[in-house]
C-alpha positions in Angstrom: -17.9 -30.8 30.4 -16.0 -31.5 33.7 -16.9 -34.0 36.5 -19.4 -31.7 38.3 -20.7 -30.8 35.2 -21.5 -33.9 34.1 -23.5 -34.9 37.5 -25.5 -31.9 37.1 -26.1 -33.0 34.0 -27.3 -36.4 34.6 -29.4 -35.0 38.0 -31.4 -33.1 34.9 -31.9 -35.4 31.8 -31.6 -39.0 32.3 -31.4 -39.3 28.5 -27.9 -39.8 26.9 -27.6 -39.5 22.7 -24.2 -41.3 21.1 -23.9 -40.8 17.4 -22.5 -44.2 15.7 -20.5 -43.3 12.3 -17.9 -45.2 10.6 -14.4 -44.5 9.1 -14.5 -45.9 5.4 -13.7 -44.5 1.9 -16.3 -42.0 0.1 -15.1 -41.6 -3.2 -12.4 -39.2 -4.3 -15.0 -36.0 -2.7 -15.7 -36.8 0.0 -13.8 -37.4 3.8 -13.4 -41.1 5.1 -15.1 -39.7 7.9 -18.6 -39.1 6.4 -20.6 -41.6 8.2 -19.3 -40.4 11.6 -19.8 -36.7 10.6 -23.3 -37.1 9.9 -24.6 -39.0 12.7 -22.6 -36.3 15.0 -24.5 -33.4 13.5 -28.2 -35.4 13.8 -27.3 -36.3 17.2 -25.9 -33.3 18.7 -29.2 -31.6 17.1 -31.8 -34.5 18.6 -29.6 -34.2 22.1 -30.3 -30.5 22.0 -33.6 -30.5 21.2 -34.6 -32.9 23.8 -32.7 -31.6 27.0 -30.5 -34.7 26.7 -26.9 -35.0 27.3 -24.9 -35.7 24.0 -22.2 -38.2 24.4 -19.3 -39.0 21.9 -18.2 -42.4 20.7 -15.5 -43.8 19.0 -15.7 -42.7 15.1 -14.7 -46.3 13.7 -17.8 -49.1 12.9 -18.6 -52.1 11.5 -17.2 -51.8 7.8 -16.0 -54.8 6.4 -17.2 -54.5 2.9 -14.5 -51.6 2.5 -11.7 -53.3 4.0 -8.4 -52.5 2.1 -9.9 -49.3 0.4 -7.1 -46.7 1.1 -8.0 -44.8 4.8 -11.0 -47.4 5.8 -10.5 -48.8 8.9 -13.0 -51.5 10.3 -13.7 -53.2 13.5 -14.2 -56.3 14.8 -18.3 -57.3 15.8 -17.1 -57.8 18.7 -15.0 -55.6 19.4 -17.4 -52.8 18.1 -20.3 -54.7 20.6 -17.6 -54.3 23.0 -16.7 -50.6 23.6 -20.1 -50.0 23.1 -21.4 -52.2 25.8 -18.5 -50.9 28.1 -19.6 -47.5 27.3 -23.5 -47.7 27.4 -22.7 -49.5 30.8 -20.5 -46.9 32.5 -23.8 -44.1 31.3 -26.2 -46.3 32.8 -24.4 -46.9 36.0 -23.9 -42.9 36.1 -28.0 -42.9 35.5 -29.3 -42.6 32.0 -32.5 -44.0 31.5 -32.7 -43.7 28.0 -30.1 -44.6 25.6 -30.7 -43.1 22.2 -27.8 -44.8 19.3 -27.9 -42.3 15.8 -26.7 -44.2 13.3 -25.5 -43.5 10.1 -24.0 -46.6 9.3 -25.9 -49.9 8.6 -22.5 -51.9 9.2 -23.1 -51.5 12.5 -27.0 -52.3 12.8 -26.6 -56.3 13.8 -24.1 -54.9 16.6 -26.0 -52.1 18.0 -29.0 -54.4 17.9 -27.0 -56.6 20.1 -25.9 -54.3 22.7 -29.1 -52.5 23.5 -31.2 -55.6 23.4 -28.5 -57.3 25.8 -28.3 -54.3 28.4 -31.7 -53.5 28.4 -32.7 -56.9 29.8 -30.0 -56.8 32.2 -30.5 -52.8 33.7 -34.1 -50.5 34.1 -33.6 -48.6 30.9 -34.8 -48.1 27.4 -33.1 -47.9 24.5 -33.9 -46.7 21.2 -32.3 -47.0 17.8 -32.4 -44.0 14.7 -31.4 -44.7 11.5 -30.5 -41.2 10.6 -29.7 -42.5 7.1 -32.8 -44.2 6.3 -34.6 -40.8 7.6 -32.7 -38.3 5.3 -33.1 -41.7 2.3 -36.9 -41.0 3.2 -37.2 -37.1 3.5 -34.7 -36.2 0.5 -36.0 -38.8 -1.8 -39.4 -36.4 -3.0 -36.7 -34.1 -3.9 -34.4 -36.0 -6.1 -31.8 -37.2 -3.0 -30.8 -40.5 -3.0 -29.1 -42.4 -0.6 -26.2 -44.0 -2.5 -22.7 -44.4 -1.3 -21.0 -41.0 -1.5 -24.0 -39.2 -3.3 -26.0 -36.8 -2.8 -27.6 -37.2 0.4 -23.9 -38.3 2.3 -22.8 -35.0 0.5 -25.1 -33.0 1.7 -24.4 -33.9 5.0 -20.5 -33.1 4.9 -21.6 -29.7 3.0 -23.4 -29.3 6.4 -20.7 -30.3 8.4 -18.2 -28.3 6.6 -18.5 -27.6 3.3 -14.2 -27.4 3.0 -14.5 -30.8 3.3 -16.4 -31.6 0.0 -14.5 -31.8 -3.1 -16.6 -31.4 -5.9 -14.6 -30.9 -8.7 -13.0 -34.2 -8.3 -16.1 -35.7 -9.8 -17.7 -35.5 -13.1 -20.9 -36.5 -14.1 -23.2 -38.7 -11.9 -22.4 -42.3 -11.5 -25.0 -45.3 -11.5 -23.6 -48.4 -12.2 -26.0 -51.2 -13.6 -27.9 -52.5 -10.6 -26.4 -50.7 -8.2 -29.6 -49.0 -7.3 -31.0 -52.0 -6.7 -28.5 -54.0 -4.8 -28.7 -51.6 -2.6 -32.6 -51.4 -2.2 -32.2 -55.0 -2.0 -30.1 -55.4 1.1 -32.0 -52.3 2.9 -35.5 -54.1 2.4 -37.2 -55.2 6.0 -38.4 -58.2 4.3 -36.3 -60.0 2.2 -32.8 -59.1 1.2 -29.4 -60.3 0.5 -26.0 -59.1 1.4 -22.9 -57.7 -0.5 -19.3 -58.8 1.1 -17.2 -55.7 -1.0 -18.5 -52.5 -1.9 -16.9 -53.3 -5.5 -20.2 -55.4 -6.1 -21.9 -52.2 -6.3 -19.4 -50.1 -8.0 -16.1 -50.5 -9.4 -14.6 -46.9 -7.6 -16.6 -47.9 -4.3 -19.1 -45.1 -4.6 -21.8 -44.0 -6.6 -24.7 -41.7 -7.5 -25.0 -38.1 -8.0 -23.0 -35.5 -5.4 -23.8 -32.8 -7.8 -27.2 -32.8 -6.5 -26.1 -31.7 -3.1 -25.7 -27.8 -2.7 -24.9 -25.4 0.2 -28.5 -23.8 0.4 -30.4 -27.0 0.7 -27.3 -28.1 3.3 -28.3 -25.1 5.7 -31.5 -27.4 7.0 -29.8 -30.5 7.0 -29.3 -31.1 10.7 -32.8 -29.5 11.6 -34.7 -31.9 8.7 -33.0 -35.2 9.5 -33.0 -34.4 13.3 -36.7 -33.5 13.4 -37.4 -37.0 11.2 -35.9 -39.3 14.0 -37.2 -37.0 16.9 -40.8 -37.6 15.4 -39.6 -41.9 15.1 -38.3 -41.4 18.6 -41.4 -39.4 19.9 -43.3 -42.7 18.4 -41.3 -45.6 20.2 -41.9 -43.6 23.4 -45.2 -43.1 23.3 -45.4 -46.8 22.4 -43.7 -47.8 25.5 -45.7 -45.4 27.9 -48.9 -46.4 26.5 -48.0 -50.3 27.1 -46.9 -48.9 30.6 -50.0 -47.5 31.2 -52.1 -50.3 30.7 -49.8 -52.8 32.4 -50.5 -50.8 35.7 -54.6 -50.4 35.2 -54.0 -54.4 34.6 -52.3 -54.7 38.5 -54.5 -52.5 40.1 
């Protein structure tokens, strides 16, 4: 897009999409760059479908717990809160209204949550946050997908990226370490949960679960399944917002 594409761009959809990945190890089958993969295909699908102009962002995230794995590389909170502040800035002073963050990392939740909470009270815009993750966890699970770290769900999503990428036969049967499962339930729960501080606490080889239930047909729809699952949570918080809208101006009439 060039410079006087871009205007035209923002003079048509005052909605910007960033996808928020990671750079971390995924088992010996998978690429380091599986979180940022997947949250680029959701996004680039969600920005698509709603006129809205898809913007990249850095590929790294919030990934402590995988620090000194071979080909992770983590940053800071604050400097993580701090490109993305400078960069959902720089869109809002070019005119985006709407800031949509697709995540597929939950490293980077506390940060994101940070940013957009901060720069909506300073500037006249709305954001809203997608989990992309927690929608495919939700939408695969009837069918046997589970969101595990580097299982199937995280491998269907490179088989949709490119399937090159995927290394099947590096892995034998499916892995599920005692209490893995759980842990990781645990520290997802909206209630009450605890935290890990190395991905070892959950499995020895820093990954888990079964890949082997990932295959190329059921990758075909990935994009369009998870996509449509945070359009319809997006659809929701907006329709929130213009309803509250509405009634605040019957109320200063």
């Amino acid at each position: 897009m060039t410079s006087p594409e871009a205007a035209a761009a923002m003079a048509r959809s005052r909605t910007v999409v960033l996808p928020i990945g990671s750079i971390e190890q995924h088992g010996p089958h998978l690429p380091n760059g599986t979180d940022t993969m997947a949250a680029e295909l959701v996004a680039e699908e969600v920005a698509a479908r709603l006129d809205a102009i898809y913007t990249p962002f850095c590929p790294y995230g919030v990934t402590p717990i995988h620090a000194g794995h071979p080909g992770s590389v983590t940053l800071r909170r604050e400097t993580f809160e701090a490109v993305l502040q400078d960069v959902c800035t720089e869109l809002i002073r070019a005119g985006a209204q709407t800031v949509i963050l697709v995540n597929w990392h939950e490293g980077n939740i506390a940060s994101m949550n940070a940013v957009a909470t901060d720069l909506q009270d300073r500037y006249d815009v709305t954001f809203v946050a997608a989990q992309a993750c927690y929608t495919a966890q939700r939408l695969y699970r009837p069918e046997g997908g589970e969101l595990t770290h580097g299982g199937g769900i995280e491998t269907l999503a490179v088989l949709a990226y490119d399937e090159t990428l995927v290394q099947i036969d590096r892995v034998g049967e499916p892995t599920r370490p005692a209490g893995a499962f759980e842990m990781d339930e645990m520290r997802r729960s909206p209630e009450v949960y605890g935290y890990i501080t190395d991905v070892t606490e959950l499995a020895d080889d820093g990954w888990y679960g079964n890949p082997h239930w990932a295959d190329i047909d059921r990758s075909k729809d990935f994009t369009h399944v998870v996509a449509s699952g945070v359009l319809a949570g997006i659809e929701v918080v907006m329709n929130a917002r213009r309803i509250r809208a509405a009634n605040l101006a019957k109320e200063t009439k």
